[in-house]
C-alpha positions as CSV (number, residue, x, y, z in Angstrom):
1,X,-3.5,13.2,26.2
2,X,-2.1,10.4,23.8
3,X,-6.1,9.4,22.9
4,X,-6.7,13.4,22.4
5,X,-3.6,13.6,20.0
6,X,-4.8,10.7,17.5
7,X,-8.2,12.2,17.7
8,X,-7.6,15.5,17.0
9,X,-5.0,14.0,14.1
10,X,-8.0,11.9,12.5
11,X,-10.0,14.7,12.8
12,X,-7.7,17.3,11.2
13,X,-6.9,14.7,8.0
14,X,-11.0,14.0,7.8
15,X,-11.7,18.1,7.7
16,X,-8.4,18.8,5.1
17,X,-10.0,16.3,2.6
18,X,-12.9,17.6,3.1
19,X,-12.2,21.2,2.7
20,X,-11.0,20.7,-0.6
21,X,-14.0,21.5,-3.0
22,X,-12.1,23.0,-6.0
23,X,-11.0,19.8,-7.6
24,X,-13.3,17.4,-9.8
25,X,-13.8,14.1,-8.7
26,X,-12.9,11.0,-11.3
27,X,-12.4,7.4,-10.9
28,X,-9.2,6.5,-13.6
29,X,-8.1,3.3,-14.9
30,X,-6.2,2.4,-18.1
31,X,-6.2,-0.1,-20.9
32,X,-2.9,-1.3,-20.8
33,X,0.2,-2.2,-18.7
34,X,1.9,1.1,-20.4
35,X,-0.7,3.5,-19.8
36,X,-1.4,1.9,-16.0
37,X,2.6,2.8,-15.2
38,X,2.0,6.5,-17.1
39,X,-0.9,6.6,-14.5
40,X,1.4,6.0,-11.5
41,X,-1.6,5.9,-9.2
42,X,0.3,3.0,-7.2
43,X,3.1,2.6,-4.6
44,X,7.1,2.9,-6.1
45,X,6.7,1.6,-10.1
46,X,4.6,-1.1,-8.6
47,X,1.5,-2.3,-11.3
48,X,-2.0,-3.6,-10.3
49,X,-4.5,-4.2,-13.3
50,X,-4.6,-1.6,-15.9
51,X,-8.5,-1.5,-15.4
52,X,-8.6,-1.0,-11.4
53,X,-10.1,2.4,-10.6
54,X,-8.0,4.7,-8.9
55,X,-10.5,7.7,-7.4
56,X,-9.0,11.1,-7.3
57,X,-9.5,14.6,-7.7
58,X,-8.0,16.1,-10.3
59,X,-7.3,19.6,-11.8
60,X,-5.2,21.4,-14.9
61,X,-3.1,24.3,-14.3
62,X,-0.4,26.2,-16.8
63,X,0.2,22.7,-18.1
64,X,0.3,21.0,-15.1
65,X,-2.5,18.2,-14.4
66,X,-2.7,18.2,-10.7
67,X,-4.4,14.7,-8.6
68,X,-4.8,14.1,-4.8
69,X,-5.8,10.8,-3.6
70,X,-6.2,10.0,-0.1
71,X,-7.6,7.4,2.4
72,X,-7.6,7.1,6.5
73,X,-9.6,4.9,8.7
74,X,-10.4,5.7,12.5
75,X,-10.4,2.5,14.1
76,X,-11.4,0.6,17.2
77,X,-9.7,-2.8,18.1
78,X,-10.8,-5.1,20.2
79,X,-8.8,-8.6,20.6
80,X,-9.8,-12.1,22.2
81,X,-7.3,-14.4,23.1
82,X,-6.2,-16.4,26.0
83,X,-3.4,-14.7,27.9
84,X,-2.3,-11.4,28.6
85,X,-1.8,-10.4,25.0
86,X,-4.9,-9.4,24.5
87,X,-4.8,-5.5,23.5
88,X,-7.7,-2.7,22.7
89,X,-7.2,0.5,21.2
90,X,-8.4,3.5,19.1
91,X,-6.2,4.6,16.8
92,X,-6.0,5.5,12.4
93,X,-4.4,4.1,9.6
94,X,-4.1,7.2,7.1
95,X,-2.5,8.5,4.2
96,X,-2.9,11.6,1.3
97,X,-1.2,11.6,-2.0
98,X,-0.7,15.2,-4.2
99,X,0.6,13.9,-7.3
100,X,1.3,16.6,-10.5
101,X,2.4,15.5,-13.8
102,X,4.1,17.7,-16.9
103,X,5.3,17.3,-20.3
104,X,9.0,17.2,-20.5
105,X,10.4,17.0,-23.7
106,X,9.8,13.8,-25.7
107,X,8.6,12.5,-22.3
108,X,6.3,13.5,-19.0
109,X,7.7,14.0,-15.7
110,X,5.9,13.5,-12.3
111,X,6.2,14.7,-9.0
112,X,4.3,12.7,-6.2
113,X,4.6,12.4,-2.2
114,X,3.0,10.7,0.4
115,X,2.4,11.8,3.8
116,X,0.9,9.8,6.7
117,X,-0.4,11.2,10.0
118,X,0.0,7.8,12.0
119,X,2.9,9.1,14.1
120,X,0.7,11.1,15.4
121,X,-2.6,9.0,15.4
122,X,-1.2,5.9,16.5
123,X,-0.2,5.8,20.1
124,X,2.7,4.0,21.9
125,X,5.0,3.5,18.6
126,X,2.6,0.5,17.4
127,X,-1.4,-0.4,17.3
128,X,-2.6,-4.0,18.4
129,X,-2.2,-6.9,15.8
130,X,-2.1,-10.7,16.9
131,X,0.9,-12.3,15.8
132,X,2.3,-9.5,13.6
133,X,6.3,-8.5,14.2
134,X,9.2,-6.2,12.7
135,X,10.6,-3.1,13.7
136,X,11.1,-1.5,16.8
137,X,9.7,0.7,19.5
138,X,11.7,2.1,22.0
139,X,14.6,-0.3,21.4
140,X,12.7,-3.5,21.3
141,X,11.4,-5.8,18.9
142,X,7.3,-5.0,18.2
143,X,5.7,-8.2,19.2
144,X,1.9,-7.9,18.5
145,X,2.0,-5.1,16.9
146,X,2.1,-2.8,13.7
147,X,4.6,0.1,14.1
148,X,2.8,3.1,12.0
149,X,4.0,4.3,8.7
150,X,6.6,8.0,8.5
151,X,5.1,10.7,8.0
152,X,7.6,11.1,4.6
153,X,6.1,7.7,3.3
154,X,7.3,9.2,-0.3
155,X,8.6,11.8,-1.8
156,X,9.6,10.9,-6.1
157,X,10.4,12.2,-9.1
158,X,9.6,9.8,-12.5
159,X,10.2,10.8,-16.0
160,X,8.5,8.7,-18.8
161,X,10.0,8.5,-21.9
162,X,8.1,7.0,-25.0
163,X,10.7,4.5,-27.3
164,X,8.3,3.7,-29.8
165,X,4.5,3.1,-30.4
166,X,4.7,-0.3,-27.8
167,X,8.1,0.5,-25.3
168,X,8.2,3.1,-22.6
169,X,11.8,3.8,-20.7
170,X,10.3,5.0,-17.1
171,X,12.9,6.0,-14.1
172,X,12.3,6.9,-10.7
173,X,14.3,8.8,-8.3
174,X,13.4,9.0,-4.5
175,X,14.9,10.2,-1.1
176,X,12.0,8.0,0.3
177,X,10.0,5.7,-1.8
178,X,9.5,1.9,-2.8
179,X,12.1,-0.2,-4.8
180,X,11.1,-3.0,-7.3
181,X,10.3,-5.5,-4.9
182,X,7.1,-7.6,-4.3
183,X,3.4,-6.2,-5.3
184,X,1.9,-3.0,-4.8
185,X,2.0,-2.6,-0.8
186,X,-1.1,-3.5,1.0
187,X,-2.2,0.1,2.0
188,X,-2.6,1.1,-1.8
189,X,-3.9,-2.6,-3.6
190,X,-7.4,-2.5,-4.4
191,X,-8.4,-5.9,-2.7
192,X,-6.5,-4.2,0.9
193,X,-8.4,-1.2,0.2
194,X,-10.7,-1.8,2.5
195,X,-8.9,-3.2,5.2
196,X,-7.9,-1.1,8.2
197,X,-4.7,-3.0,9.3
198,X,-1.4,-4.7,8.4
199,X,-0.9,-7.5,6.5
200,X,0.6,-10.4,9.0
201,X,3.2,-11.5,5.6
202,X,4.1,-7.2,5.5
203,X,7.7,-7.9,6.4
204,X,8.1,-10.7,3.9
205,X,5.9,-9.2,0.9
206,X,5.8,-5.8,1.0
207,X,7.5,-4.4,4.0
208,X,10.1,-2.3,1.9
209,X,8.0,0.2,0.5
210,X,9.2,2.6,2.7
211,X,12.8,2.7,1.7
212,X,15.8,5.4,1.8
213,X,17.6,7.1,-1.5
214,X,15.5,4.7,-4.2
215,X,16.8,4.9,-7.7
216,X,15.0,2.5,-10.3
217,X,15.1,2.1,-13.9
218,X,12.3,0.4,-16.0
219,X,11.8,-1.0,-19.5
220,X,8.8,-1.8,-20.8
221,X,7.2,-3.8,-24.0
222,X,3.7,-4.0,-24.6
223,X,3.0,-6.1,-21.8
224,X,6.1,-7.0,-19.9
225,X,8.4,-4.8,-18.1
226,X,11.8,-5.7,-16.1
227,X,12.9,-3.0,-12.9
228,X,16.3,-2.8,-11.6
229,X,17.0,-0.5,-8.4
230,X,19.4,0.4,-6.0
231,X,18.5,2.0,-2.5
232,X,18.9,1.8,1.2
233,X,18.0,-2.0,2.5
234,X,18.0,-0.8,6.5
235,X,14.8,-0.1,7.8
236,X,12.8,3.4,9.0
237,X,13.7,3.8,12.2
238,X,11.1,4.8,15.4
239,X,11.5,8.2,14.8
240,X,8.6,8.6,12.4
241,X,8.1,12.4,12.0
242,X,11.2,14.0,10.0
243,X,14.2,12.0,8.1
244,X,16.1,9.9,10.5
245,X,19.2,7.7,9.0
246,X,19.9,3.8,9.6
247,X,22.7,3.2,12.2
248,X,24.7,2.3,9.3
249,X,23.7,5.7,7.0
250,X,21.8,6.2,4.1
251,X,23.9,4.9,1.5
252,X,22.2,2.6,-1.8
253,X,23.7,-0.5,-0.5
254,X,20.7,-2.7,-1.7
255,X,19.6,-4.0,-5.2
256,X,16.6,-5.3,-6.5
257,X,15.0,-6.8,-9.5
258,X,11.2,-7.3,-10.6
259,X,9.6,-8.8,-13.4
260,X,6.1,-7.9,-14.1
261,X,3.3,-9.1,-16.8
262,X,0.1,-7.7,-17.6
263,X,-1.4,-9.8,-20.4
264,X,-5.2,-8.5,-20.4
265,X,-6.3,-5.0,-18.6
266,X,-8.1,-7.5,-15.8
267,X,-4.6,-9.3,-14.7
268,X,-1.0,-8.2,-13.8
269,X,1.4,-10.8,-12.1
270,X,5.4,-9.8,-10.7
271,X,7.9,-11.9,-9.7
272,X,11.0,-10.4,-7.7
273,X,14.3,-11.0,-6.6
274,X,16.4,-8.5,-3.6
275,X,19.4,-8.3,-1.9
276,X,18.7,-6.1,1.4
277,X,21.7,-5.0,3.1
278,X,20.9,-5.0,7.3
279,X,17.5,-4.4,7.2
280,X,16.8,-4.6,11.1
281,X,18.1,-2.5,13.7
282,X,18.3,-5.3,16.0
283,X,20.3,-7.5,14.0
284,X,22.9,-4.7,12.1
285,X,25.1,-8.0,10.7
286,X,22.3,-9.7,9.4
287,X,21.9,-9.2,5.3
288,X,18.7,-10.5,4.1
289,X,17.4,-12.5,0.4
290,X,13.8,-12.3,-0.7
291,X,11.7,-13.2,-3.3
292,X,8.6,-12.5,-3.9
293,X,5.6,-13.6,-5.8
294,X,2.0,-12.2,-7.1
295,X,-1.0,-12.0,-9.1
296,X,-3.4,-9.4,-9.2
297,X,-6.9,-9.8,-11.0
298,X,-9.6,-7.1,-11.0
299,X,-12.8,-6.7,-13.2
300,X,-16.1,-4.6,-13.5
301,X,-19.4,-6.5,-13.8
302,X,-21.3,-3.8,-14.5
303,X,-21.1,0.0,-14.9
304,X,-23.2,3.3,-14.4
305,X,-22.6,5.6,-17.5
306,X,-21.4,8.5,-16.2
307,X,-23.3,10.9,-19.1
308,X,-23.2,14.3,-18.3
309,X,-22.4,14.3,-14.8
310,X,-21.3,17.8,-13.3
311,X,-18.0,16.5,-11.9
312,X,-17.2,19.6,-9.2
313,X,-18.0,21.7,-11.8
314,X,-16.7,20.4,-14.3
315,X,-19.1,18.6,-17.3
316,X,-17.9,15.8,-19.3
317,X,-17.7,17.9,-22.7
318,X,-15.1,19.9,-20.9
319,X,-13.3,16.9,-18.9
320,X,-13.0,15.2,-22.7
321,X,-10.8,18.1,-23.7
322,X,-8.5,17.8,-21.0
323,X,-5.3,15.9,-22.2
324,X,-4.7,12.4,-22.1
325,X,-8.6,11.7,-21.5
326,X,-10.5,8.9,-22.6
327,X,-13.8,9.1,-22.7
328,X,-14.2,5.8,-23.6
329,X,-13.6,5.7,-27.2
330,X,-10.7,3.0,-27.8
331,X,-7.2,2.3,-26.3
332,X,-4.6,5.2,-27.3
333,X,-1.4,4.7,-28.0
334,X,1.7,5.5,-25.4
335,X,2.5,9.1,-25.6
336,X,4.0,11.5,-23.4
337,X,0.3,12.0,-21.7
338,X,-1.8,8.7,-20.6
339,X,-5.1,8.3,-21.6
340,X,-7.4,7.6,-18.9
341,X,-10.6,5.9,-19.3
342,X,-13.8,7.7,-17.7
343,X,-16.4,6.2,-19.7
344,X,-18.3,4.5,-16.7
345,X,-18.3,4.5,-12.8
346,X,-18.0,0.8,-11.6
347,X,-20.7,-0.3,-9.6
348,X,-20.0,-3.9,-9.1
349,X,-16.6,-4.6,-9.1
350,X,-13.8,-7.8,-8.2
351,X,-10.5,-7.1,-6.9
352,X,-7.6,-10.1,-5.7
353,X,-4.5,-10.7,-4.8
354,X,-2.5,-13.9,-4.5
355,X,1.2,-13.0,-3.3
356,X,3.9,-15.4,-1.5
357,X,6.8,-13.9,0.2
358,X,10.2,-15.6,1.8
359,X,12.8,-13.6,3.7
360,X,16.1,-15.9,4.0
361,X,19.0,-14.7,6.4
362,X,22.2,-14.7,5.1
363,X,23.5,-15.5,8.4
364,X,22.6,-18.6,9.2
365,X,20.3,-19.8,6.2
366,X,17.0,-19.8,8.3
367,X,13.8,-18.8,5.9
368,X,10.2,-17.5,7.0
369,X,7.5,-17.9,3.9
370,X,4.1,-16.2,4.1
371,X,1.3,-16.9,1.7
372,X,-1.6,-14.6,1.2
373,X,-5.0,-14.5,-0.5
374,X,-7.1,-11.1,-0.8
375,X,-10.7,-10.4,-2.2
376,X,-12.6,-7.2,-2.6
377,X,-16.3,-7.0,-4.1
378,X,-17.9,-4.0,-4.5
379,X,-21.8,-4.3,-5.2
380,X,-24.5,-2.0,-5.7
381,X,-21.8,1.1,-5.7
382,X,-21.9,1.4,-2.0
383,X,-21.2,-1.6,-0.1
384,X,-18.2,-3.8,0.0
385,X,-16.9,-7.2,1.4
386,X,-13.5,-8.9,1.4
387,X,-11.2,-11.2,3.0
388,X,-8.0,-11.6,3.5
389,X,-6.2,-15.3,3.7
390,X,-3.1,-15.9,5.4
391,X,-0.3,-18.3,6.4
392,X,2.4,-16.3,7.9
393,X,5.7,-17.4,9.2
394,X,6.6,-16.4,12.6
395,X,9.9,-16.1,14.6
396,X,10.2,-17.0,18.2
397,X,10.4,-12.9,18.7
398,X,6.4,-13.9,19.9
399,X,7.8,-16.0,22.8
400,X,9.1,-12.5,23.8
401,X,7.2,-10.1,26.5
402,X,6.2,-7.6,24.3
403,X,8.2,-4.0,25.1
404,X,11.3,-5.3,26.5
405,X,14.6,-6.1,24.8
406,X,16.4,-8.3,23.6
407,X,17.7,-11.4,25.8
408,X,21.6,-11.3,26.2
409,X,22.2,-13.8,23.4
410,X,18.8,-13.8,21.8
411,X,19.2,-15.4,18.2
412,X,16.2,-14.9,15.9
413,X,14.9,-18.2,14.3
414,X,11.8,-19.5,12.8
415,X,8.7,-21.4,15.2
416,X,6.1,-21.9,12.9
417,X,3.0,-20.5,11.0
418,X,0.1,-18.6,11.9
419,X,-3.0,-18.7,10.3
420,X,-5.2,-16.0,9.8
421,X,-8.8,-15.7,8.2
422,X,-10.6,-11.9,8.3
423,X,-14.0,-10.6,6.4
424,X,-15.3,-7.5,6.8
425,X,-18.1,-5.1,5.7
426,X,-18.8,-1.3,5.5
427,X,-20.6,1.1,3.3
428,X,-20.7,4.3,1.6
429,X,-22.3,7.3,2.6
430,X,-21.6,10.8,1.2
431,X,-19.9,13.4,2.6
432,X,-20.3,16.2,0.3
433,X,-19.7,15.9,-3.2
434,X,-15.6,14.5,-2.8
435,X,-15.5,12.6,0.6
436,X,-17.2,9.1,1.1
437,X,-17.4,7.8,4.9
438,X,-17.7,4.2,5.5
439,X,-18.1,2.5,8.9
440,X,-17.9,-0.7,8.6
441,X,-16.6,-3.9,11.0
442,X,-14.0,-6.6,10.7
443,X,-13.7,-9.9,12.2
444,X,-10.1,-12.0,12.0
445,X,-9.9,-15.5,13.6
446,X,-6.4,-17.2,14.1
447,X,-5.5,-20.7,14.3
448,X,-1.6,-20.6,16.6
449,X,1.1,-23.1,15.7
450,X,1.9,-25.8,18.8
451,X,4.6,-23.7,19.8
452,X,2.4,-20.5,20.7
453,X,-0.4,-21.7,21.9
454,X,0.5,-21.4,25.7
455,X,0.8,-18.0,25.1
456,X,-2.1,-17.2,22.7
457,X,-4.4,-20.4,23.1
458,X,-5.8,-22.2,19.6
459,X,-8.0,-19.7,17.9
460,X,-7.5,-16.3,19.8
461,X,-9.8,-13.2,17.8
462,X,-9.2,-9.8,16.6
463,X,-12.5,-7.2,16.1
464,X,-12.3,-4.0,14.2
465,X,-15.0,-1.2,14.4
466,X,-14.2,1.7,12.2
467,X,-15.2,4.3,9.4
468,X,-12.8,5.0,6.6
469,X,-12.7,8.4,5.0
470,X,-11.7,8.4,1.1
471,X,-11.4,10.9,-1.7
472,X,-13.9,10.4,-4.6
């Protein structure tokens, strides 16, 4: 019944985005780090570079300029290693954003959510990952696994507010959404885009974009911008379908601080600073300090004009009179509306990360750092490859069976680093004139710290069969 669920949920998200035939297709990107955060096509306030594509449909209506992205993976896991960890299972990764944006006075306000069908299409509260840990399923610690996302991964309200020709006063206001800390989370970055599962550094990095009662402020000149936000540092619980507080409430007991650069269109770096009050459930007296790290680069090698292409109807003389549209003629300045450049539909393109993460406890000093290296190229406008780096720290959680509690007395500490090398490869093919399917296959080979390997062996493996479903 479980496997019938997450089929018929993958199935229902693959039909609704493909129902949708009203709405032009469009790939956006900007030409600066002011015009990429008017954009808001990532996680929270987080920036990638102003030039990565962000595909999306996209419509007008009484002054509203409405955009849905989306992307879902069905997956197949298969896992080698040398002990009773190994794991298989079919299950999706998933998740749709409506987004709708309006002038406001001086300013523009949008509206944006995020839903994610992964209660429902990943089975027994976590799918199989080597090595990966946080959260909890049915009152344990996950132990090679990746709980899913909530179903309410966001639900925001930003109003952009134009200072002058070069400063832009954002804020951001969120019952569920992502504070200023670390990069854009690895199920929206372009170089992850690809990739059907968890980062093993998530809970270092990027593990708070899901966060309660998010209220951030931003300030922004010509290429630098500084974040502060307050919000809710304790962690989703298992209950992933509605709104389900913390054992210690929702309050904004948490602040955080981020610092990001975007120099050139091809490059954006952040650097940020948190204070998380009791993020685990497992550990309620345990606050938490991280700091965070990254640099994003992406560039286009070469581009297919786009001409007069009959976008869902729509031609380009008629998209060019649609506001804040580009069409390729020059950087604009910030206004209430960002300009959006569609002069060209990349067909070879370079996406990477580079982030570092470190969680230290305030309880007894003890510090996990994860490193991690991403790459996505595009080629030929169908076919992608990537990889994705990693050195992870790892608590001796893994030296747990996996689905039972905590030991009378268990104290969480540090046992070493795992590391952690994928590729993988799909490819394009058209469903209709707004869906792309791509199956595609993933490899990951680990290499276990002394500590784990009578558990796991030296280099246990992790294969992934799947086809991703995206908007175009």
């Amino acid at each position: 019944m479980q496997r019938l669920i997450q089929i018929s949920s993958v199935l229902l998200l693959a039909t609704s985005l493909h129902a949708q035939q009203s709405m032009p297709q469009m790939v956006m990107s900007a030409h600066s780090l002011i015009e990429a955060e008017q954009q808001h096509g990532s996680s929270g306030t987080s920036i990638e570079p102003a030039s990565t594509p962000v595909p999306m449909w996209t419509s007008e209506h009484d002054g509203w300029r409405l955009m849905l992205h989306a992307n879902a993976f069905a997956a197949d896991t298969q896992q080698q290693a040398d002990s009773p960890r190994n794991r298989d299972a079919f299950f999706s990764t998933n998740w749709i954003m409506p987004m709708a944006q309006h002038k406001l006075g001086a300013g523009e306000l949008t509206v944006r959510a995020m839903f994610s069908f992964e209660p429902g299409t990943v089975g027994d509260h976590n799918y199989p990952e080597l090595f990966q840990q946080g959260e909890t399923a049915y009152g344990a610690p996950i132990v090679d696994g990746q709980h899913p996302h909530d179903f309410f991964m966001e639900v925001a309200a930003l109003y952009d507010l134009p200072l002058s020709h070069n400063t832009l006063l954002s804020l951001y206001a969120a019952p569920v959404g992502d504070p200023a800390i670390g990069p854009t989370a690895y199920p929206h970055r372009q170089s992850a885009s690809e990739d059907p599962i968890a980062a093993l550094g998530h809970h270092q990095e990027d593990s708070t974009h899901i966060a309660f009662n998010v209220v951030t402020g931003g300030l922004t000149y010509r290429w630098a911008r500084v974040e502060l936000s307050g919000f809710h540092g304790g962690e989703p619980d298992e209950s992933r379908w509605q709104f389900e507080p913390s054992p210690n409430g929702h309050n904004i007991d948490s602040v955080a601080t981020r610092l990001t650069i975007s120099p050139t269109p091809d490059w954006s770096g952040q650097y940020s600073i948190a204070h998380i009050t009791s993020p685990e459930a497992l550990y309620p007296g345990e606050d938490q300090a991280r700091q965070t790290a990254s640099v994003m680069y992406h560039h286009t090698f070469r581009a297919k004009p786009m001409g007069s292409m009959d976008m869902g109807g729509m031609k380009m003389d008629d998209m060019a009179n649609m506001p804040g549209m580009d069409m390729g003629h020059g950087t604009k300045a910030a206004t209430a509306t960002p300009a959006m450049n569609m002069a060209a539909e990349p067909t070879t393109d370079l996406s990477t990360t580079f982030v570092w993460g470190r969680t230290r406890s305030l309880s007894d000093n003890s510090k996990e750092n994860s490193y991690l290296a991403e790459a996505l190229l595009r080629f030929a406008g169908k076919n992608y490859v990537w990889t994705r780096l990693e050195n992870a720290g790892r608590s001796n959680e893994l030296l747990l069976t996996p689905g039972t509690p905590l030991p009378a007395g268990f104290e969480e500490s540090p046992i070493g680093h795992v590391a952690a090398y994928t590729f993988g490869y799909d490819h394009d093919i058209a469903l209709g004139p707004h869906v792309l399917a791509a199956p595609g296959v993933q490899l990951t080979v680990y290499r276990t710290p002394q500590p784990l390997r009578a558990i796991y062996g030296d280099t246990p493996t992790g294969e992934v069969l799947f086809v991703r479903f995206r908007l175009r």
